[in-house]
C-alpha positions in Angstrom: 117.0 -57.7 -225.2 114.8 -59.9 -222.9 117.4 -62.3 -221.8 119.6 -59.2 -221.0 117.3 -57.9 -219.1 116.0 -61.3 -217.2 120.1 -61.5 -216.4 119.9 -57.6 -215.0 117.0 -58.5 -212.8 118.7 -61.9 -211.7 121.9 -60.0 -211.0 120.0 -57.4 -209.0 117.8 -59.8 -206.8 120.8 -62.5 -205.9 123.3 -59.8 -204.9 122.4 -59.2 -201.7 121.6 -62.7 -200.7 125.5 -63.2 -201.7 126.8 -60.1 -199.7 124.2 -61.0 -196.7 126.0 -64.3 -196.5 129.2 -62.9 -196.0 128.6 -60.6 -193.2 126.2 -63.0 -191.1 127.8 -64.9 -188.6 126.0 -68.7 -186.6 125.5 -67.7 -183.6 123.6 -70.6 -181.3 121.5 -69.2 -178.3 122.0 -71.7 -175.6 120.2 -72.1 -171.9 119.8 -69.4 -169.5 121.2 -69.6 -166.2 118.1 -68.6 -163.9 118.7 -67.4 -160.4 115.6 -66.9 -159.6 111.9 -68.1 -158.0 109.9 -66.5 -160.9 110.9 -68.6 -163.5 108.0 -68.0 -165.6 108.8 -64.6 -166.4 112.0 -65.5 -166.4 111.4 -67.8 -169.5 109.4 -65.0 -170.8 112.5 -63.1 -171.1 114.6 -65.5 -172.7 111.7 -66.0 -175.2 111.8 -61.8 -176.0 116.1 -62.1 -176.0 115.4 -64.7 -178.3 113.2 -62.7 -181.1 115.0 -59.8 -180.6 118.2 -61.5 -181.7 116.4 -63.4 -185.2 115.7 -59.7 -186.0 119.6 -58.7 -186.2 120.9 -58.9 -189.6 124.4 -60.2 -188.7 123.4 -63.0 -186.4 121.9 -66.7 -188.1 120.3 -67.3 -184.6 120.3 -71.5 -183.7 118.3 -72.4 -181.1 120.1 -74.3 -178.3 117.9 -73.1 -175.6 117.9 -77.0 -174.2 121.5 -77.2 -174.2 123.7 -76.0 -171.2 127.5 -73.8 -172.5 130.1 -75.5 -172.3 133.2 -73.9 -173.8 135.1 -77.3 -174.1 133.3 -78.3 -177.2 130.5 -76.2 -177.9 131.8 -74.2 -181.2 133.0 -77.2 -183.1 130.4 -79.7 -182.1 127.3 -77.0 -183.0 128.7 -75.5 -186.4 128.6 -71.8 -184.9 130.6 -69.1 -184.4 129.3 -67.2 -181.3 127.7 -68.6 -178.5 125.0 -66.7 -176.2 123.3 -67.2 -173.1 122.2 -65.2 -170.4 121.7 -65.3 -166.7 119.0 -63.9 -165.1 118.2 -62.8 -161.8 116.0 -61.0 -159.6 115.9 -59.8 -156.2 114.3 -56.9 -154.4 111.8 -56.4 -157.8 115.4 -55.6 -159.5 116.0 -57.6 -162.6 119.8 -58.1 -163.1 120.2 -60.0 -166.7 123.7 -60.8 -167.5 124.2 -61.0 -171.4 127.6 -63.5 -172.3 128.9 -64.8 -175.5 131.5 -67.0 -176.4 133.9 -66.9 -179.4 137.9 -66.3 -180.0 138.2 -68.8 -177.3 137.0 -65.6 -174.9 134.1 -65.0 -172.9 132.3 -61.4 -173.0 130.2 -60.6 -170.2 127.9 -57.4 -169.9 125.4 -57.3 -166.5 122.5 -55.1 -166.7 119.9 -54.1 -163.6 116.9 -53.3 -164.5 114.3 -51.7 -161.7 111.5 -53.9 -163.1 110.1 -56.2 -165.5 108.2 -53.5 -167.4 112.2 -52.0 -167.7 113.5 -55.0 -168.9 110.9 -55.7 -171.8 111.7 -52.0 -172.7 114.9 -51.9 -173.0 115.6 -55.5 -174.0 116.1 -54.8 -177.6 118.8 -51.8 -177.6 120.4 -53.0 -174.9 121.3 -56.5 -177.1 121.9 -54.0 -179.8 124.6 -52.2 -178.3 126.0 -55.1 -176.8 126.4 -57.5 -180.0 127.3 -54.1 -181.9 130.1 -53.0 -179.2 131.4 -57.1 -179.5 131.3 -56.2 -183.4 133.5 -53.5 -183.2 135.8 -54.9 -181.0 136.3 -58.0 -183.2 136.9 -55.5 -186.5 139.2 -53.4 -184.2 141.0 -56.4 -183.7 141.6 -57.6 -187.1 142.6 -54.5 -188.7 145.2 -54.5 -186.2 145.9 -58.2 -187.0 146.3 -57.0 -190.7 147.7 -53.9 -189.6 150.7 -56.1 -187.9 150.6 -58.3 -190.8 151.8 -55.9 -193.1 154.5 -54.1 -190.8 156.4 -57.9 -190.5 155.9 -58.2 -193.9 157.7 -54.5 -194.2 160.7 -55.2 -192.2 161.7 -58.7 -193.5 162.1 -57.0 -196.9 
């Protein structure tokens, strides 16, 4: 009775460290591309990017934040499946922040402006959210029509 009850408990507490595993994807955050004479708030904003992403489930965030992208080598020489950096500028107290990743061989871009700093520590958070979660989508889109075109070949060679 106790051992079958220590396994229930052990069952119940490793599950979702196993199905965790399977949905989180390496992603390395590498070095901003500043365009811009305020580079301490600019740091400042690469530091909050950063936190907000190690609080996404779906993301094992590396820190790469010395290391310049390069798409020639970066995914097989890191270990990581998505790369992310941002560029950030500013100009007439506009803040223009400029979110990219890397992965599929394809680079996604999404540019922001924001009408101040204030606006930009606000919003940082849901505005990574919904772009990581629209990349997301795409990606599933894209392999259920992978499987989707799997199975119609399959179909007509029969």
């Amino acid at each position: 009775m106790k051992k079958s009850l220590v396994i229930t408990i052990t069952i119940f507490l490793l599950l979702p460290c196993v199905f965790s595993q399977t949905r989180t994807k390496e992603l390395g955050f590498f070095a901003p591309i500043y365009n811009t004479k305020d580079e301490g708030t600019a740091k400042l904003i690469v530091d909050l990017y950063y936190n907000h992403l190690l609080s996404f489930d779906s993301f094992r965030v590396q820190d790469f934040r010395s290391t310049v992208f390069s798409k020639d080598n970066i995914l097989n020489n890191y270990g990581i499946q998505v790369a992310f950096f941002i560029d950030i500028s500013d100009s007439d107290n506009n803040w223009t922040i400029a979110f990219n990743t890397f992965f599929d061989n394809k680079t996604h871009t999404e540019e922001k402006t924001y009408d101040s700093y204030y606006q930009v520590l606000l919003s940082a958070k849901n505005d990574l959210f919904v772009f990581l979660d629209r990349l997301e989508k795409t990606e599933e889109n894209k392999q259920q029509k992978n499987q989707t075109m799997s199975q119609l070949q399959r179909l007509v060679s029969i």
